[in-house]
Every structure is written in C-alpha cells, then in structure tokens.
Biopython code that builds the backbone (N, CA, C, O; Angstrom):
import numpy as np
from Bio.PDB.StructureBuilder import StructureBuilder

atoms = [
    (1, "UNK", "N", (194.934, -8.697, 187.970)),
    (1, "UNK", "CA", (194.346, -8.790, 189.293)),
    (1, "UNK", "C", (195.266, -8.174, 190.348)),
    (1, "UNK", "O", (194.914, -8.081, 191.524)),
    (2, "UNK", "N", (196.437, -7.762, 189.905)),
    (2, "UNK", "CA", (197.388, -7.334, 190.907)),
    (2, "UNK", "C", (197.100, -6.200, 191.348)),
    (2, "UNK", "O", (198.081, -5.799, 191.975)),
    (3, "UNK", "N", (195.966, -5.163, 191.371)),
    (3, "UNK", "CA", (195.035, -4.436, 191.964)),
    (3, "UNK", "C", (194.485, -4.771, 193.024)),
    (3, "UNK", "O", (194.201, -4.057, 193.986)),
    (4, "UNK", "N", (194.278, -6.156, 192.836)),
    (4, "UNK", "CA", (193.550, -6.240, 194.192)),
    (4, "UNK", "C", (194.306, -6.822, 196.105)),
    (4, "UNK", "O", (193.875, -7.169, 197.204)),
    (5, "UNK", "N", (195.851, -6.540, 195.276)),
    (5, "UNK", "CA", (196.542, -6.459, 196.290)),
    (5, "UNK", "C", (196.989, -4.834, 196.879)),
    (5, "UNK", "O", (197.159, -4.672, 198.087)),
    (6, "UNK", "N", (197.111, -3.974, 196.148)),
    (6, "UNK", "CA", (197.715, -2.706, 196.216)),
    (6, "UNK", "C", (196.757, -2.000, 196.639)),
    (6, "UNK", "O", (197.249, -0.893, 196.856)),
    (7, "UNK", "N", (195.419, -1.977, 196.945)),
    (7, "UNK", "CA", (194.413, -1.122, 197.467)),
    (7, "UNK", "C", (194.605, -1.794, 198.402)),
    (7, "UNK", "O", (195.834, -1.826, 198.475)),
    (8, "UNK", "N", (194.240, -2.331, 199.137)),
    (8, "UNK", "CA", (194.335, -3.004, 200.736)),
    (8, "UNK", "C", (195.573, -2.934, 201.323)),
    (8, "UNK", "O", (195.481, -2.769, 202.539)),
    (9, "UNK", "N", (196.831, -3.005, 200.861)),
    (9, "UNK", "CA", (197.802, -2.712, 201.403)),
    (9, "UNK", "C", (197.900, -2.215, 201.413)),
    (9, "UNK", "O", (199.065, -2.430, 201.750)),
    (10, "UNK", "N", (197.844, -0.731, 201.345)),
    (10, "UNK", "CA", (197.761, 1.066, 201.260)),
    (10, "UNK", "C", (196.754, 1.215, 201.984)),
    (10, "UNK", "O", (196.990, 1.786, 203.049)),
    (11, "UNK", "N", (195.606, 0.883, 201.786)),
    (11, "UNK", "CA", (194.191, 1.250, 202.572)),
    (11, "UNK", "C", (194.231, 0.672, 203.899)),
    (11, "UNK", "O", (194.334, 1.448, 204.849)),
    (12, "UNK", "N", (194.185, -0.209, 204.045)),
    (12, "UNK", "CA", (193.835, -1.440, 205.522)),
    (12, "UNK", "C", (194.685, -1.137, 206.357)),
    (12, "UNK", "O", (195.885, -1.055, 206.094)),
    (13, "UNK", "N", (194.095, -0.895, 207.664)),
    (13, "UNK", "CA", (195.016, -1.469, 208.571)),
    (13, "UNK", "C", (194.773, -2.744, 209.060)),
    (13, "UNK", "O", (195.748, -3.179, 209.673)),
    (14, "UNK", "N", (194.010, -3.355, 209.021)),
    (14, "UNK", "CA", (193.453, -4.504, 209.815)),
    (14, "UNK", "C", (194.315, -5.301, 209.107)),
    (14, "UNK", "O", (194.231, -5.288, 207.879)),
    (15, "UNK", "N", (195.622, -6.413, 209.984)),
    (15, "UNK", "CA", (196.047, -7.177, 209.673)),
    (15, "UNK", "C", (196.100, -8.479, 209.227)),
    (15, "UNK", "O", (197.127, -9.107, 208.968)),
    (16, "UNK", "N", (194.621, -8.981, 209.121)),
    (16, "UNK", "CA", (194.479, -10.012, 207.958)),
    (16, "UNK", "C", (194.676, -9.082, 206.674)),
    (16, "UNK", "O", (195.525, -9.115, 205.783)),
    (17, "UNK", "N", (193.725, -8.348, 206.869)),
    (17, "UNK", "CA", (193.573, -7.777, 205.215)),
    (17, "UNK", "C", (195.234, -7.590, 204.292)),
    (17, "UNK", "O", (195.421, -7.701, 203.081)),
    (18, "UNK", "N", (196.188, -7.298, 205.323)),
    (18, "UNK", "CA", (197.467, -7.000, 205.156)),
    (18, "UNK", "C", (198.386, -7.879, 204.622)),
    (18, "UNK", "O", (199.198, -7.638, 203.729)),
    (19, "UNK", "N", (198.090, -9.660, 205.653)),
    (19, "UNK", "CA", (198.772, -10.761, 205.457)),
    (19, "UNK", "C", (198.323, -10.998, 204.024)),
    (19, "UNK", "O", (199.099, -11.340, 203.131)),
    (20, "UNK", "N", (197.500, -10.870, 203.921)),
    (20, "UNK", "CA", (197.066, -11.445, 202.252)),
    (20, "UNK", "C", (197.654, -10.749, 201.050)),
    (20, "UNK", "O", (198.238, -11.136, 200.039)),
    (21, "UNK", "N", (197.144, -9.139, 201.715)),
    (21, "UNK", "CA", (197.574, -8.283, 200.538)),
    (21, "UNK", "C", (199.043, -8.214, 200.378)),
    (21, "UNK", "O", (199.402, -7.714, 199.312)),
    (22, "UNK", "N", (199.989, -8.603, 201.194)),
    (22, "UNK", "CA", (201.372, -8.960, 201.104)),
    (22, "UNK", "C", (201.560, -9.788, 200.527)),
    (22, "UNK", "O", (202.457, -9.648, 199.695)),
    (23, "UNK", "N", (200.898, -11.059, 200.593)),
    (23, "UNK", "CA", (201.243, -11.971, 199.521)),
    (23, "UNK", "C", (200.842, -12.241, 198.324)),
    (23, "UNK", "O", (201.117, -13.235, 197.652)),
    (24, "UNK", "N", (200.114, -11.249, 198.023)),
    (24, "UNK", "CA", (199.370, -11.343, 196.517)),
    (24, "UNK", "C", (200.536, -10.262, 195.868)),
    (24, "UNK", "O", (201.139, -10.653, 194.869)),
    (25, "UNK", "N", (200.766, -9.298, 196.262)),
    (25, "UNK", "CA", (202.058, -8.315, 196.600)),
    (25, "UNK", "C", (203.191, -9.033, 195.662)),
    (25, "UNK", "O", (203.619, -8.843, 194.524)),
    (26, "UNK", "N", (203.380, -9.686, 196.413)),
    (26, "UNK", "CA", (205.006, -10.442, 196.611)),
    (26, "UNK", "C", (204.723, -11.700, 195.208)),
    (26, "UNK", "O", (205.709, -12.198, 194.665)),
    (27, "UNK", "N", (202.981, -12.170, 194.665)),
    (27, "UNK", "CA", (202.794, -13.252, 193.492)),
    (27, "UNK", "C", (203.201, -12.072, 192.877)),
    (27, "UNK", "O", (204.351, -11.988, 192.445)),
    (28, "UNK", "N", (202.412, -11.147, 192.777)),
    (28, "UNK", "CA", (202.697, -9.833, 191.465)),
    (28, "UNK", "C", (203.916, -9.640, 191.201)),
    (28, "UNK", "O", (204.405, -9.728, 190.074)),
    (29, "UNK", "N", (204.413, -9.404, 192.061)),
    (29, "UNK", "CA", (206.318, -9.408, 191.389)),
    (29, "UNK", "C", (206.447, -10.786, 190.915)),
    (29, "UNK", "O", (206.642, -10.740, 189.701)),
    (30, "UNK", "N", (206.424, -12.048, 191.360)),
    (30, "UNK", "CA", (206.815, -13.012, 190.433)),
    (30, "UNK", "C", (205.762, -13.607, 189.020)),
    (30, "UNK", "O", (205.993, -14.526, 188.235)),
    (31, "UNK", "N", (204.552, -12.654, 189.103)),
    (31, "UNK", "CA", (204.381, -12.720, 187.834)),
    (31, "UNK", "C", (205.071, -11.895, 186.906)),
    (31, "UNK", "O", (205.549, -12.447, 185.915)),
    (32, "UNK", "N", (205.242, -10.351, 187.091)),
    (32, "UNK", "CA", (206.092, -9.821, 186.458)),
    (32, "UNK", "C", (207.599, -10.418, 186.012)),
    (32, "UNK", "O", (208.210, -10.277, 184.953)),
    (33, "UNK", "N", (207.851, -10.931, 186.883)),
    (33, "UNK", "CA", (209.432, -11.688, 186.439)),
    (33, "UNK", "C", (209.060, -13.075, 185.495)),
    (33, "UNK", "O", (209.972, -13.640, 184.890)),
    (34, "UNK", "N", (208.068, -13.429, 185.442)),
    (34, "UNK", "CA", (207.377, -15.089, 184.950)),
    (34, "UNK", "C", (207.353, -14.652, 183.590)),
    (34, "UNK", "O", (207.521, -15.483, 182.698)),
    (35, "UNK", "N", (207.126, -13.201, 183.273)),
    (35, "UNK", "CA", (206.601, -12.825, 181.920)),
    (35, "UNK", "C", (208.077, -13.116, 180.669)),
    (35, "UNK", "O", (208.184, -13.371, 179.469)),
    (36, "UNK", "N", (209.224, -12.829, 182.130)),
    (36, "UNK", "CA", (210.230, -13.317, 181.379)),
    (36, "UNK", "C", (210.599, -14.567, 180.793)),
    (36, "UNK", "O", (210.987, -14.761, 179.642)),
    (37, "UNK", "N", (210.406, -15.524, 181.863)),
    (37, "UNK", "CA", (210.355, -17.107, 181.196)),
    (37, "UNK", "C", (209.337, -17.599, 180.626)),
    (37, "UNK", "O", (209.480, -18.721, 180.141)),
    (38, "UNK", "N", (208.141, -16.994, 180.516)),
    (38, "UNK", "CA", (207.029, -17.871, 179.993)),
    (38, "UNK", "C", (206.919, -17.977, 178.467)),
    (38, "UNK", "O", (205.884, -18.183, 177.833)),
    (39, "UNK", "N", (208.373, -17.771, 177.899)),
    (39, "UNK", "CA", (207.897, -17.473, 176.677)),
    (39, "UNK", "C", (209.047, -19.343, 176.087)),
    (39, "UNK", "O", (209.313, -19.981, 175.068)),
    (40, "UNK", "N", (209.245, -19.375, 177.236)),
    (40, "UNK", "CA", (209.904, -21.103, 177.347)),
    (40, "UNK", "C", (208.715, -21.946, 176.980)),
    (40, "UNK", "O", (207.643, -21.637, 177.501)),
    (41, "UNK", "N", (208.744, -22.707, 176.368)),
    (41, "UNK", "CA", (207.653, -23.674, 175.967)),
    (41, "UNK", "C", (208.000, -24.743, 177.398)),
    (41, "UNK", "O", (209.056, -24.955, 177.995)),
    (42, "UNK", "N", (206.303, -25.381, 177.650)),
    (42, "UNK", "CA", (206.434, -25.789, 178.818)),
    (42, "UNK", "C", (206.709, -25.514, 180.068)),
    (42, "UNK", "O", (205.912, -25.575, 181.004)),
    (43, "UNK", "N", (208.258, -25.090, 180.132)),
    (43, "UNK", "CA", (208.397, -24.642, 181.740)),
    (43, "UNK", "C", (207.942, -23.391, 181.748)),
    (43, "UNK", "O", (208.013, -23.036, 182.924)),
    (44, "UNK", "N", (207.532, -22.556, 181.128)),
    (44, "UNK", "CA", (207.463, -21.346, 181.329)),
    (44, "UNK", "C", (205.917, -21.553, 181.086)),
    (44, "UNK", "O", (205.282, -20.670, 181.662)),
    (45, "UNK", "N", (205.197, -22.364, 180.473)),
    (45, "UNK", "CA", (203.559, -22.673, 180.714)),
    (45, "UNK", "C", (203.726, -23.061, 181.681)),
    (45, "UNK", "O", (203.785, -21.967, 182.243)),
    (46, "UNK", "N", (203.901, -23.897, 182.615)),
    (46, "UNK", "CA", (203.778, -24.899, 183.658)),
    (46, "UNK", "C", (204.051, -23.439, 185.011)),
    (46, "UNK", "O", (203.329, -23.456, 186.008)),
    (47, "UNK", "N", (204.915, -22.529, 184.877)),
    (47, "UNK", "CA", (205.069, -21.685, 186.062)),
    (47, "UNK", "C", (203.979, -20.997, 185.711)),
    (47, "UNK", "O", (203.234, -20.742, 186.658)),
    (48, "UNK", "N", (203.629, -20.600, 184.630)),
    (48, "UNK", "CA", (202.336, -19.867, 184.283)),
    (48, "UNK", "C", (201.224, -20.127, 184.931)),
    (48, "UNK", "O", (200.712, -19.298, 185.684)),
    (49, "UNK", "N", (200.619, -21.553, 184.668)),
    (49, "UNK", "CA", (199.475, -21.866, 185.103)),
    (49, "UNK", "C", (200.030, -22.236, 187.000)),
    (49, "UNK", "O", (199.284, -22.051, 187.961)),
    (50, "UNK", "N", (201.102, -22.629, 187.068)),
    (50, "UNK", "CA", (201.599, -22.648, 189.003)),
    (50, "UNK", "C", (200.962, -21.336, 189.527)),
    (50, "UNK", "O", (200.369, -21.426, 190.602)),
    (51, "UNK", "N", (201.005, -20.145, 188.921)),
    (51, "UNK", "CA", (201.239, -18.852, 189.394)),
    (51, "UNK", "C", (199.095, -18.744, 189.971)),
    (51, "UNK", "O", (198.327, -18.489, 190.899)),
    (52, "UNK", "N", (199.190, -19.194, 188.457)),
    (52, "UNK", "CA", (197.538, -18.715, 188.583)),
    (52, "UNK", "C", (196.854, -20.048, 189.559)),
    (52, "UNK", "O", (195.868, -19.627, 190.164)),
    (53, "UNK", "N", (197.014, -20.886, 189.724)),
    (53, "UNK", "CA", (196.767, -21.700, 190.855)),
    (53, "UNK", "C", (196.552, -21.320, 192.112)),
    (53, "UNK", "O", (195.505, -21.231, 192.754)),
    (54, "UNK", "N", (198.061, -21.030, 192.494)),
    (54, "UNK", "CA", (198.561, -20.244, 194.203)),
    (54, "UNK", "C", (197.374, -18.982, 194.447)),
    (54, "UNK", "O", (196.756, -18.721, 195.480)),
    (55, "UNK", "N", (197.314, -18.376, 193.220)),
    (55, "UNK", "CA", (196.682, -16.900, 193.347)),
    (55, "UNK", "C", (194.940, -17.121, 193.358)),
    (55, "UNK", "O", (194.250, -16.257, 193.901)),
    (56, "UNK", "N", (194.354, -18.225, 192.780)),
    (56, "UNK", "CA", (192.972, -18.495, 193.180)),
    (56, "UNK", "C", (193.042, -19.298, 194.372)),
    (56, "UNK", "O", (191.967, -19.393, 194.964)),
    (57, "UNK", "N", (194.181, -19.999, 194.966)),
    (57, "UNK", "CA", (194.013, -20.621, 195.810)),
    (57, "UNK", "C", (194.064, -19.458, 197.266)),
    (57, "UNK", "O", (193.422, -19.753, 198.273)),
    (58, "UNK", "N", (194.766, -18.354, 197.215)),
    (58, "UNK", "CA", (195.076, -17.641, 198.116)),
    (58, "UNK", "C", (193.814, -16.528, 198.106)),
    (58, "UNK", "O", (193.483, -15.904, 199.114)),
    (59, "UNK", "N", (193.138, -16.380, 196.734)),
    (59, "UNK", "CA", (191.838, -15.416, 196.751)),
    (59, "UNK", "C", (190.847, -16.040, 197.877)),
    (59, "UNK", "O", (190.178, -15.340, 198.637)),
    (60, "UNK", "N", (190.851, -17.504, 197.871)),
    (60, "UNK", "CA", (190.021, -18.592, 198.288)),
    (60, "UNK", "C", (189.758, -18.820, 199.453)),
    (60, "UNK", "O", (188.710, -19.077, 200.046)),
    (61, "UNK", "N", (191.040, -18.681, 199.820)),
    (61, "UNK", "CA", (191.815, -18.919, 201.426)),
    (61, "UNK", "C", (191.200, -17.742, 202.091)),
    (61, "UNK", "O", (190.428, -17.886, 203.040)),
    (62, "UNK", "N", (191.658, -16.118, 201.421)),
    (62, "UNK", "CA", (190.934, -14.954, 202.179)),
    (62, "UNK", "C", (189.310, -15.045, 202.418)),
    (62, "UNK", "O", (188.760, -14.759, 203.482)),
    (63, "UNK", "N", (188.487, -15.608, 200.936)),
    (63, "UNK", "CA", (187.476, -15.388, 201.109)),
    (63, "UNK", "C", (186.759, -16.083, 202.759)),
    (63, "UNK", "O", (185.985, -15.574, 203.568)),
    (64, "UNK", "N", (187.358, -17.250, 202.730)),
    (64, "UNK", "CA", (187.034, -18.381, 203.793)),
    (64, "UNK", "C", (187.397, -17.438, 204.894)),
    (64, "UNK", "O", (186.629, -17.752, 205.803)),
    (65, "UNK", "N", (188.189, -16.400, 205.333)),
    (65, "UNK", "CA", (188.572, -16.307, 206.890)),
    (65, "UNK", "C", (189.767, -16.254, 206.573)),
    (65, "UNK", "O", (190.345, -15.168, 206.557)),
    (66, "UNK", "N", (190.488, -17.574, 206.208)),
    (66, "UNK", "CA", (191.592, -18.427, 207.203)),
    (66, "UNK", "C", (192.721, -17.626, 206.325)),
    (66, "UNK", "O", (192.519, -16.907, 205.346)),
    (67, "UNK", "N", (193.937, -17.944, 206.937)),
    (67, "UNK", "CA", (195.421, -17.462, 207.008)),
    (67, "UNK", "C", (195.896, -18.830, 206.086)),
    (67, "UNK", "O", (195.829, -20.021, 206.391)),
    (68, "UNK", "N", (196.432, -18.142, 204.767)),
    (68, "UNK", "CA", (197.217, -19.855, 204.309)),
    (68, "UNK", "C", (198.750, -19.248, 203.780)),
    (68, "UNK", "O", (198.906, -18.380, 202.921)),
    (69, "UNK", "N", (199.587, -19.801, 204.376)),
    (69, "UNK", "CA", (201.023, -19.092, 204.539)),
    (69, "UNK", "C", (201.591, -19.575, 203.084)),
    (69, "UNK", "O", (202.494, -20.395, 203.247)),
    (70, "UNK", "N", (201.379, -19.360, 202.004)),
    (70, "UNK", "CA", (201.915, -19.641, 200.957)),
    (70, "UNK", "C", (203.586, -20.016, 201.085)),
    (70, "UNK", "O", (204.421, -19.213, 201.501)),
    (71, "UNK", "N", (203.861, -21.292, 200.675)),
    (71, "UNK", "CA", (205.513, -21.679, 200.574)),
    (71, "UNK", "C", (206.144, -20.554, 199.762)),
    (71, "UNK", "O", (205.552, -19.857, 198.938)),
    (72, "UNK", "N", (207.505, -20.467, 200.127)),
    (72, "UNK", "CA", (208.322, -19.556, 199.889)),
    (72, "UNK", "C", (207.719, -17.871, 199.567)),
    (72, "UNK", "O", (208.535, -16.954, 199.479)),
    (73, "UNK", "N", (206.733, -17.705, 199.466)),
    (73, "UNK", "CA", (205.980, -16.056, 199.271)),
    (73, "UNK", "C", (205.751, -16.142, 200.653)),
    (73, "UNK", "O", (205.819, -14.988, 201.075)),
    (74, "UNK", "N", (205.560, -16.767, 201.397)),
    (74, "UNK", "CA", (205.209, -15.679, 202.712)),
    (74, "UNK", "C", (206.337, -15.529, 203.508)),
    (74, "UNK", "O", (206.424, -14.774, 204.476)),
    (75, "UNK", "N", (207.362, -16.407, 202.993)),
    (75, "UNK", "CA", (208.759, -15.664, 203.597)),
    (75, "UNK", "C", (209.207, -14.363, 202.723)),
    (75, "UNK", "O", (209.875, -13.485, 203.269)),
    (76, "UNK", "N", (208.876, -14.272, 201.536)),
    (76, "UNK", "CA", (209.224, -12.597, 201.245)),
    (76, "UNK", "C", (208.328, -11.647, 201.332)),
    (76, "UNK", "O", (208.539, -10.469, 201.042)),
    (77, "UNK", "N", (207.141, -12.173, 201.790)),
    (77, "UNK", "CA", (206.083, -11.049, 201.841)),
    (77, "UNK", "C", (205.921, -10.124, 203.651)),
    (77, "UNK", "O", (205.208, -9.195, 204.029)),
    (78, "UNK", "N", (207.156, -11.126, 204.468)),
    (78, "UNK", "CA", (207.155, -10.714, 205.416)),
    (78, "UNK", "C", (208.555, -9.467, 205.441)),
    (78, "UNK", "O", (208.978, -8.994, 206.496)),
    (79, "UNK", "N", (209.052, -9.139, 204.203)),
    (79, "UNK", "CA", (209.997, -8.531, 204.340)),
    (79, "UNK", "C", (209.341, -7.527, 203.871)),
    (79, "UNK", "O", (209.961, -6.510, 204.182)),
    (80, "UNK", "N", (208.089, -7.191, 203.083)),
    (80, "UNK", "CA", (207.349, -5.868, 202.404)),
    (80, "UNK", "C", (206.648, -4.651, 203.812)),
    (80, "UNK", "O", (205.571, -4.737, 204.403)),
    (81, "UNK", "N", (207.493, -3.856, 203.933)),
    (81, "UNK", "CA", (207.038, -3.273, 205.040)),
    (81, "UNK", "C", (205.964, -1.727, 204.385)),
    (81, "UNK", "O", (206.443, -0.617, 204.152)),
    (82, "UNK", "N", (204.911, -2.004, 204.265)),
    (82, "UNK", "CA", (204.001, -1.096, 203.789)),
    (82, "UNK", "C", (202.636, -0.654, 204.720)),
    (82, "UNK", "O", (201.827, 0.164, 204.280)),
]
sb = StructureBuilder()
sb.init_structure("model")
sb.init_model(0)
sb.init_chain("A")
sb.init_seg("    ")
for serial, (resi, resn, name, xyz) in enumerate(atoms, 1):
    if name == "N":
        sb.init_residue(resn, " ", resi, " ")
    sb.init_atom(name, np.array(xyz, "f"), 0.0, 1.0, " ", f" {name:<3s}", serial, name[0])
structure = sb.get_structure()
C-alpha cells in the first residue's frame, strides 16, 4: 500500500493531501525496517499487526476529512520535505 503515499506526495499540492501522504511516507519506512524484526516471534508479530493498525487507522482518518497526528510519525514526517 505504500503507493498510496508516494503519488500524492509528488502529485498534490493541497496540504491535507500532503499531511497524510507524509505520514504514510514516514509508516513505509518503518515497515521496511519492521521486515527486519518481524521475523522475532511475538514482538516482531505484535509490531507487525501495530503497523497495520496505525495505517488503517490513518487511511480512515483521511477518508473522514480530519487531521490525526499520529504519535511519534508525525514528528518525523514533519522533517520529509517533498
């Protein structure tokens, strides 16, 4: 699904479309890094299914309108200058 951050952040200017696509941005890198621990029984299921949580919860959040500042990702997604 990490497609559906990288077209809008390249494409959009309109800055909702941006806030989001930054932070779906910024899950995609920590799924890529997750791929490393998930092979941990448990903790590495448990960040697994965390990951995919945040990321339907934040699809959810856009669909509605609203702005939902994801803990600790929207402090690095404010550093992605694209």
């Amino acid at each position: 699904m990490w497609i559906l951050c990288i077209i809008p952040l390249l494409a959009s200017k309109d800055e909702f479309v941006k806030f989001h696509a930054r932070q779906g941005f910024v899950l995609f890198i920590f799924e890529v890094l997750l791929v490393l621990v998930a092979w941990i029984p448990i903790i590495g299921w448990l960040l697994v299914v965390l990951v995919i949580i945040v990321s339907v919860l934040g699809i959810k959040a856009a669909l509605e309108g609203r702005k939902w500042e994801i803990p600790y990702v929207y402090e690095w997604s404010k550093k992605v200058k694209i």
